[in-house]
C-alpha positions in Angstrom: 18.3 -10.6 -19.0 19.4 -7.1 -17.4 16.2 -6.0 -19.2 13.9 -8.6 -18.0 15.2 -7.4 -14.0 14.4 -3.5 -14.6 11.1 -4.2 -16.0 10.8 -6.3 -12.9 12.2 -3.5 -10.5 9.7 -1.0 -12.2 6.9 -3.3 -11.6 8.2 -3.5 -8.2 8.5 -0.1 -7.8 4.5 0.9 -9.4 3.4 -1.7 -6.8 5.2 -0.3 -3.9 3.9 3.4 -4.3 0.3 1.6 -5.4 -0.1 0.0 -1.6 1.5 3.4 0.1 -1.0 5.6 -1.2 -3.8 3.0 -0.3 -2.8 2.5 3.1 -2.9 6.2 3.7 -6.5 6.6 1.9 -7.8 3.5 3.9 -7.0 5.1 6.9 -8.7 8.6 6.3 -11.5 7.1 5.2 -11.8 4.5 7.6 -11.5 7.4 10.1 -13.9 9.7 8.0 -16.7 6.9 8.0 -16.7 6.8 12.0 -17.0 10.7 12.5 -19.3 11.2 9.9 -21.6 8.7 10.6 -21.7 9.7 14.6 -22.4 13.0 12.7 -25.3 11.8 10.6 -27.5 9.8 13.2 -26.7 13.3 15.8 -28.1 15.7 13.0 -30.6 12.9 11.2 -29.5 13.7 8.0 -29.6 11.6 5.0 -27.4 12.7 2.8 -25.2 13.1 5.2 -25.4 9.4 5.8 -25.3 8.1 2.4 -21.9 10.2 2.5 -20.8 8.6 5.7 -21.5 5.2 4.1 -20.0 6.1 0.7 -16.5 6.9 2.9 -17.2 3.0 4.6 -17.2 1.6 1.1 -14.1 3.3 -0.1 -12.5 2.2 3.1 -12.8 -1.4 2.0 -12.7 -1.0 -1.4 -9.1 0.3 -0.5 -8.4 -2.6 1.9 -9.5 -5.0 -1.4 -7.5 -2.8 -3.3 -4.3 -3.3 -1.2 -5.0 -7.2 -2.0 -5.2 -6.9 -5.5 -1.8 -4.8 -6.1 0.4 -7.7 -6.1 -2.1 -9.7 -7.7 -2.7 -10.6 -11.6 -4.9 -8.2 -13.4 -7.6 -10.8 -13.7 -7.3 -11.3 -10.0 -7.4 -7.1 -10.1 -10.7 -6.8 -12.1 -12.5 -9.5 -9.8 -11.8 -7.1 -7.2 -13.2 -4.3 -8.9 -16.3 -6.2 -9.9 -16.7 -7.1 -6.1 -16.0 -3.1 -5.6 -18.8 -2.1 -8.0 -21.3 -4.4 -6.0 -20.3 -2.5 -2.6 -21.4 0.8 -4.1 -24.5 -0.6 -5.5 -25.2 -1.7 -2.0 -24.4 1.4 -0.3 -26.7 2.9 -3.2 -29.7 0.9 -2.0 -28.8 1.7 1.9 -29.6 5.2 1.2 -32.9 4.3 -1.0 -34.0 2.5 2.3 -33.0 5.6 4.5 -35.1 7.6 2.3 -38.8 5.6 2.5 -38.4 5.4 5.9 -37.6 9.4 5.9 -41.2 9.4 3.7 -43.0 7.9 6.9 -40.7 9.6 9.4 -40.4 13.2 8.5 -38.0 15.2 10.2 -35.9 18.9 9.8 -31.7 17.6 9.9 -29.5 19.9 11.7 -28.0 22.2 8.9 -25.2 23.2 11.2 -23.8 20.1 11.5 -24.3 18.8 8.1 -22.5 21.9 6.9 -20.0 21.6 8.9 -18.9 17.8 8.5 -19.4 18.0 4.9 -16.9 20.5 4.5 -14.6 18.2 6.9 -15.5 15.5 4.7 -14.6 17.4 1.1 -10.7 18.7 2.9 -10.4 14.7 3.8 -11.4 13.3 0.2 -9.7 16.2 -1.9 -6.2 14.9 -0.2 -7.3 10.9 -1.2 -8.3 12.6 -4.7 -5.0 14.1 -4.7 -2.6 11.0 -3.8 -4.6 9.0 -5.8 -4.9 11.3 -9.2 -1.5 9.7 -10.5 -2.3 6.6 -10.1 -5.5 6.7 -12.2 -4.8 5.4 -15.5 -2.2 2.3 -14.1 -4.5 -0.4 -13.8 -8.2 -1.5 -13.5 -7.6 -1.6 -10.2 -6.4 2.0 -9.4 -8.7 3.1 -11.8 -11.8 2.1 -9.8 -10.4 3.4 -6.5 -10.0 6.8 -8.1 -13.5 6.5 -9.4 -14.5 6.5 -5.8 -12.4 9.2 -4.3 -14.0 11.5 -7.2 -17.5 10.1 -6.2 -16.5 11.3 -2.4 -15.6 14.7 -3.6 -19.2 15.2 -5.3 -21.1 14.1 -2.4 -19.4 16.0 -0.4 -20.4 19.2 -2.1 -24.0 18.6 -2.6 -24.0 17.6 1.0 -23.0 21.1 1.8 -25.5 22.3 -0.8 -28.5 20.7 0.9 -27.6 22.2 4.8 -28.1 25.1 3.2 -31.0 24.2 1.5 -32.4 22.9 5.1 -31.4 26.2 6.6 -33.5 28.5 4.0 -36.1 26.3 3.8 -36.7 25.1 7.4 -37.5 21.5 5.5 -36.2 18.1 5.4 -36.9 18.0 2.0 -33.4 19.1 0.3 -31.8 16.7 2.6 -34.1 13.8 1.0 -33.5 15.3 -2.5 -29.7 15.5 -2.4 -29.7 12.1 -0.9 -31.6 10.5 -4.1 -29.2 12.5 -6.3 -26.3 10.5 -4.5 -28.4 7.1 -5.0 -27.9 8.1 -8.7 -23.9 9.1 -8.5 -23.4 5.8 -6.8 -25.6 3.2 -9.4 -23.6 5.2 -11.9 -20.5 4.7 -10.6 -21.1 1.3 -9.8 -22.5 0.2 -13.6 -19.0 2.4 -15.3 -16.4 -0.6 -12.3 -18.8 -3.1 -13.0 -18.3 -2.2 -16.7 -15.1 -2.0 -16.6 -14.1 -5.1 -14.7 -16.3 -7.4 -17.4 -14.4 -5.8 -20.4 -10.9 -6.3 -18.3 -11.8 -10.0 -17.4 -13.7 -10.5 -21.2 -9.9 -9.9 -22.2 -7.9 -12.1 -19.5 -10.5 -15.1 -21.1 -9.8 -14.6 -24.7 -5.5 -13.8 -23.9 -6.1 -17.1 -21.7 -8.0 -18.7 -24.6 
């Protein structure tokens, strides 16, 4: 009986630092969205605003992820299938930002995308941080972390392309950084999506 309450306790416990380090990752990014984005449409960059848009998905993928902590792990891989669809989206956000780009050429502002990208990669390295031990608990976690190491990536070849834009006095490595992120993103959307069919393909046959 004793045993059944500290396995209880534990699972008390796992669930309890689970939503702390969410609520605290929900908030940068939530923050991190909002000042990046302002930064993006000021410097018209595109990568810069599939990154802004990439910290706006991990903000609600953290606010689902909150839900699902106390939830069942089917009720946690739902979440992360629903998760998996937000990146797609953002994915195709970006793709749409980048034909219009095609008919509406224009040279970003290298300064500022260098200089909000590196804001952007201090912010995510601390959500990649509070979130590193929590990777291998659950579906759930497991698909936030996913995202904070997506951020981390973007982040960097954001910085890359301003100074691309500076040597080359060119829109283009903004454009060409900004379809590499449309291909981090669908990848990291198919390896949730993935991963929350096989985690609900098992709930079905344990329920069966």
């Amino acid at each position: 009986m004793s045993g059944c309450c500290n396995n209880n306790c534990s699972l008390d416990r796992l669930r309890e630092r689970q939503s702390g380090t969410l609520r605290i990752v929900l908030g940068i990014n939530a923050v991190m969205f909002v000042v990046i984005a302002a930064a993006a449409l000021y410097a018209s960059s595109t990568a810069l605003l599939a990154d802004s848009l990439d910290n706006l998905g991990d903000a609600l993928t953290y606010g689902l992820s909150l839900y699902a902590v106390t939830r069942g792990a089917a009720t946690k891989a739902k979440v992360a299938l629903f998760k998996g669809g937000l990146i797609f989206i953002a994915a195709c956000v970006v793709v749409a930002q980048i034909i219009y780009k095609l008919f509406v050429p224009g040279v970003p502002v290298f300064e500022v995308m260098g200089t909000f990208s590196l804001l952007g990669l201090t912010a995510n390295s601390i959500c990649l941080f509070l979130l590193w031990r929590h990777r291998h608990e659950d579906v759930n976690m497991n698909s936030v972390w996913e995202c904070s190491r997506n951020d981390i990536a973007s982040n960097i070849s954001v910085f890359i392309a301003a100074g691309a834009v500076w040597f080359t006095q060119s829109g283009w490595p903004d454009m060409v950084v900004a379809l590499g992120l449309v291909w981090l993103l669908t990848q990291s959307a198919q390896r949730v999506i993935a991963s929350a069919r096989e985690e609900l393909h098992k709930e079905k046959k344990h329920g069966n």
